[in-house]
Residue, then its C-alpha position, 0 to 999 in steps of 0.5 A: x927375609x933373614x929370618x925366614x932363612x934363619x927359621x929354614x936352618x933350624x927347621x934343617x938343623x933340627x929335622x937333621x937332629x930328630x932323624x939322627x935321633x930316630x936312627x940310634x932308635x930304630x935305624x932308618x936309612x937317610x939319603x942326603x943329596x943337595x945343590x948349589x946353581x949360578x945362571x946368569x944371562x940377559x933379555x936381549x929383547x923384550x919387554x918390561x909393561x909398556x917399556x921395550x927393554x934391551x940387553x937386560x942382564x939376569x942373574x939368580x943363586x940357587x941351592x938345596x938340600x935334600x933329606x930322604x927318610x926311610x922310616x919303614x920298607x914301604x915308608x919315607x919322607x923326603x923334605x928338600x929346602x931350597x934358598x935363591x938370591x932373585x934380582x929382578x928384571x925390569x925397565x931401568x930407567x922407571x925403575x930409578x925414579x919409581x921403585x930404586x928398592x927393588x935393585x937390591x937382591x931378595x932371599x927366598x926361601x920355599x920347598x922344592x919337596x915335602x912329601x910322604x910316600x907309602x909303596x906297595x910292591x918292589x922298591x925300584x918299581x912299587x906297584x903303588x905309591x901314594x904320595x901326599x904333600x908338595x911334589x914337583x911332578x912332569x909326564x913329558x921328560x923329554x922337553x927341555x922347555x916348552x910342553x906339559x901344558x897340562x899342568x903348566x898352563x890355565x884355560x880361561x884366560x888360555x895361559x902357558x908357564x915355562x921357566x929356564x931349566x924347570x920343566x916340573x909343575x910343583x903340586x900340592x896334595x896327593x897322587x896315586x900312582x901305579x906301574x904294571x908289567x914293570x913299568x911298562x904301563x905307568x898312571x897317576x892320579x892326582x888329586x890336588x890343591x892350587x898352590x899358585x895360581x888364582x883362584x888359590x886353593x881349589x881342588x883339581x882331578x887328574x889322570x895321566x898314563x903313559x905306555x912304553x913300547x920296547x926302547x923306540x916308542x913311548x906314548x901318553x895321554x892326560x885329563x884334568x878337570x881343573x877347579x872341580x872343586x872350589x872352596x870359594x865358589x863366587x872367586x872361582x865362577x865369577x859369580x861377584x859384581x865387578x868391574x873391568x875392560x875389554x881389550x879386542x883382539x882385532x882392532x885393540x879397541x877399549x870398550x867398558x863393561x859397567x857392572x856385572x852382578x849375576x847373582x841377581x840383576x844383570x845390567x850392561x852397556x854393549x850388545x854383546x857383553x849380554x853373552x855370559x858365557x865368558x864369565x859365568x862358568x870362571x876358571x873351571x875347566x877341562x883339559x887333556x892333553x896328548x904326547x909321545x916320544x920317538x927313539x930310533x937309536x936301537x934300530x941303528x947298530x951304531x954306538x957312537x950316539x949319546x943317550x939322548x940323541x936323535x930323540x924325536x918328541x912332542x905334545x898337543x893340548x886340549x885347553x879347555x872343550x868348552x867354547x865360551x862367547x866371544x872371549x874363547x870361541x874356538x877350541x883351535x885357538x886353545x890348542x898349543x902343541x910342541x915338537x922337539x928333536x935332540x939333535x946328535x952331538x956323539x957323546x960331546x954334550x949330553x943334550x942339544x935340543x931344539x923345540x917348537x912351539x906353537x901358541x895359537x891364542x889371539x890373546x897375549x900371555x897376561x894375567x893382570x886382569x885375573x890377579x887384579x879382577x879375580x875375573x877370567x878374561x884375556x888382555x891384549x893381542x898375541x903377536x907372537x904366534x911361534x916361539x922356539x928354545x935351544x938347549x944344551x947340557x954336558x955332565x962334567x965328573x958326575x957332580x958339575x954339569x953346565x947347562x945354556x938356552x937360548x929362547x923365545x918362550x914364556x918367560x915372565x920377569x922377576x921383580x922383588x918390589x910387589x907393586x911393580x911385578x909385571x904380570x904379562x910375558x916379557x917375549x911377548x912379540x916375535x924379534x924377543x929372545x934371551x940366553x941363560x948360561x948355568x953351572x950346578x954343583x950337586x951331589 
């Protein structure tokens, strides 16, 4: 891991070197910005595999530094690496006996943003941009937490994705996007390779647009065909002998499905597993997804409101048209929709939110199976249908701002022992909550 920290500084040092270089030369504009975080807080209640786990204290360092090259009037690369020191959170006392290695802290090193942009148009507002590479992209600003499901979220196995102070979804690959009538009307499309998730590395097609109606309304709607392409057919539709269990729902029963081979001979030992519909279409997916924001400040004539406040906003996603056998037989099963409201504090915080959400799957938030099966069914009972998210944030002198949250999300733990991740959601039930507290220092 030293290494690779001691590779990131070369590569800054000398990306630092070549772009001085570049400008004695022919004189490129150079923006710098950077961070330094510290959070900190605990999972009061929650769970760690099959370990409640109580007052569980985390901790994660963050910084970054951010290089804007503007190398032509319609051209720049932006290269942002960042480093985080991660402890991990988990059940203590098997961790003690099992896995002592993972209470040391791990470095990580990875790119907030590699990206080229090329811009047609005004430089505030092009008229087209493309950008191609690695690039955090979000449509719903409004959230603090839950929300863009499209591409924060998986349709089979139905999955969502959410992380304290992170409402972007990193992508790779390119987008297209375009503004008319300064901005009123704003689409992207993106064309993108999955980076994170397994199957890894298949082709997605999405489109996103947003309307902006005077300083009260904004509305925004989005498709994705998820896994359109794959680049390894049999990982993504399944299409492979293997081996797994079935956890209901309804009465947690384990029933054994022996082989499946569909590339040819199919043979099973329960009546129902004769319905492939679950599992021979895979991962591919369509999704689509609704949003909108209401702002009524400019109705009232009453400065003494902060920018952000009395911000009513929400989503509704659509996780997958297609209804598969007994896995994913109802579409309203596969729907989660949010709501917020930023609540007016006249100017004493920047933000006060409070977001609902529901999650309306009758399968737990888990991923075991896909990463150990590469198969694209659930595991266990959802029993925590709701879920809720308090945020606040006040800027201090531009350059210090404090930022806390108190949740019931979708958080998943961090451990830095591979063979002891816990691939389900730590808040898996309705008493789980924990509170996370931030100082940044940018510039």
């Amino acid at each position: 891991m030293n290494n690779r920290i001691l590779l990131a500084a070369v590569l800054c040092i000398c990306l630092s070197s070549g772009l001085a270089k570049q400008e004695r030369s022919s004189d490129p504009k150079l923006d710098f910005s950077g961070f330094v975080s510290f959070e900190m807080g605990r999972v009061v209640n929650g769970w760690f595999k099959t370990h409640p786990i109580r007052e569980v204290w985390q901790e994660r360092m963050m910084g970054g530094l951010s290089v804007d090259a503007k190398l032509k009037d319609n051209f720049h690369i932006i290269i942002n690496p960042e480093f985080a020191l991660l402890f991990s959170t988990f059940d203590k006392f098997d961790a003690y006996n099992a896995f002592r290695e993972a209470f040391v802290p791990a470095w990580s090193v990875y790119p907030g943003r590699m990206e080229g942009v090329y811009t047609v148009g005004d430089d505030e507002m092009p008229f087209l941009e493309l950008g191609m590479g690695y690039f955090p992209y979000t449509y719903n600003t409004s959230s603090t937490n839950f929300g863009n499901f499209l591409f924060r979220g998986t349709a089979y196995p139905f999955l969502l994705y959410n992380g304290f102070d992170g409402i972007n979804e990193s992508l790779l690959g390119f987008r297209l996007s375009n503004n008319l009538a300064k901005g009123v009307f704003h689409q992207d499309i993106l064309f993108t390779s999955e980076a994170h998730r397994i199957p890894s590395q298949d082709f997605s097609l999405s489109y996103v647009a947003q309307a902006t109606m005077g300083s009260v309304l904004k509305v925004g709607a989005g498709i994705s065909f998820d896994h359109l392409l794959s680049v390894d057919k049999l990982e993504t539709e399944n299409n492979e002998e293997v081996y797994f269990y079935f956890e209901s729902p309804a009465d947690s029963a384990i029933e054994r499905i022996d082989t499946l081979t569909i590339l040819g001979v199919t043979s099973h030992d329960t009546a129902w597993a004769k319905d492939t519909s679950y599992y021979d279409k895979g991962f591919r997916a369509v999704k689509a997804m609704l949003h909108a924001s209401v702002d009524p400040k400019s109705l009232i004539t009453w400065d003494a409101f902060g920018p952000e406040d009395l911000l009513f906003y929400g989503e509704i996603a659509m996780m997958g048209f297609e209804n598969r056998g007994e896995f994913y037989s109802k579409r309203s099963e596969r729907m989660p929709w949010m709501v917020g409201f930023n609540v007016p504090t006249f100017r004493l915080l920047d933000v006060l939110s409070l977001e609902l959400e529901h999650y309306p799957s009758p399968w737990k938030n888990n991923y075991q199976k896909v990463y150990d099966k590469r198969i694209a069914i659930p595991v266990g009972e959802n029993k925590a249908e709701w879920r809720w998210s308090i945020w606040a944030e006040k800027t201090l002198d531009e350059v210090v701002v404090l930022k806390a949250m108190m949740a019931h999300d979708h958080m998943f733990t961090n451990t830095n022992w591979p063979d002891f991740v816990d691939r389900k959601e730590a808040l898996s039930e309705k008493r789980n909550w924990h509170y996370r507290v931030k100082i940044v220092f940018r510039y």
